[in-house]
N, C-alpha and C positions, 0 to 999 in steps of 0.2 A: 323677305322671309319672316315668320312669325312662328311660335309656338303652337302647339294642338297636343290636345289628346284622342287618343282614338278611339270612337265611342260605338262605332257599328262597322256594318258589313253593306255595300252595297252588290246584290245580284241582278245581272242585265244577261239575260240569253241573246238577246239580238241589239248587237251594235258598232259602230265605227268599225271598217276592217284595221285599222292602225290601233287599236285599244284590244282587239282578239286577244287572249291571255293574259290579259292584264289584271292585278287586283285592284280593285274601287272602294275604297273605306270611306268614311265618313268620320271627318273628325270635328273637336269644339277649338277655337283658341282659347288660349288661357294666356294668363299674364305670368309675370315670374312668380308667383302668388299659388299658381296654380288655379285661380279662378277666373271662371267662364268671361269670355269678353268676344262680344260681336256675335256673329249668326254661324250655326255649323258648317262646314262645306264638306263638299263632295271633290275626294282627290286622288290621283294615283299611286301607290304605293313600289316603290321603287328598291326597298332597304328590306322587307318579309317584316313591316311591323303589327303588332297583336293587340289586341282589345286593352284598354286602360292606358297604354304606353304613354308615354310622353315626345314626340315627335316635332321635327323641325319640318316648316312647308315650304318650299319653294314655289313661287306664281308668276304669272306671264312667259314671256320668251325662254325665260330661265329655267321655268319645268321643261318647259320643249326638247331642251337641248341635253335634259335625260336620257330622251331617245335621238335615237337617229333620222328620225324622218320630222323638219320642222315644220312641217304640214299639219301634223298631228293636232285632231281638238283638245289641247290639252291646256287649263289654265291654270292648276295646281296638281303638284307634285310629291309625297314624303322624302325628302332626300338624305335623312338622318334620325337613327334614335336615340333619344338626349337620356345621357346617364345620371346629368343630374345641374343645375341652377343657380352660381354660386354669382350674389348681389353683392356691392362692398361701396360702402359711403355711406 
């Protein structure tokens, strides 16, 4: 799992019948810092999160098991929205 923010909106009219309804964002990781690390992704959103948020990702098998069908092309997931980052040492 890693950190994101949620920085856009992905729209697809025609895709996977297992993703039908689904929302598709697009988020950045960030560090505890809050700043950008690594490449954006494209992932399903599971929790109703909103542009800016701060969001936890779940990836591989473990998004999958979001849904019920583990068939599903799914390799990242939102499965939390983070309130807030507290570092200590």
């Amino acid at each position: 799992m890693y950190l994101a923010k949620v920085i856009g909106v992905v729209v697809s009219t025609h895709k996977e019948e297992t993703l039908r309804g689904e929302k598709i964002l697009l988020v950045q990781p960030i560090d505890t810092n809050e700043d950008p690390t690594g490449n954006s992704q494209v992932v399903i959103d599971t929790v109703g999160a909103g542009a800016g948020e701060m969001v936890l990702v779940a990836t591989g098998s473990s998004a999958r098991q979001v849904f019920q069908n583990p068939q599903a092309p799914i390799d990242a997931a939102i499965v939390g929205i983070v309130d807030y980052v507290e570092v200590t040492g």
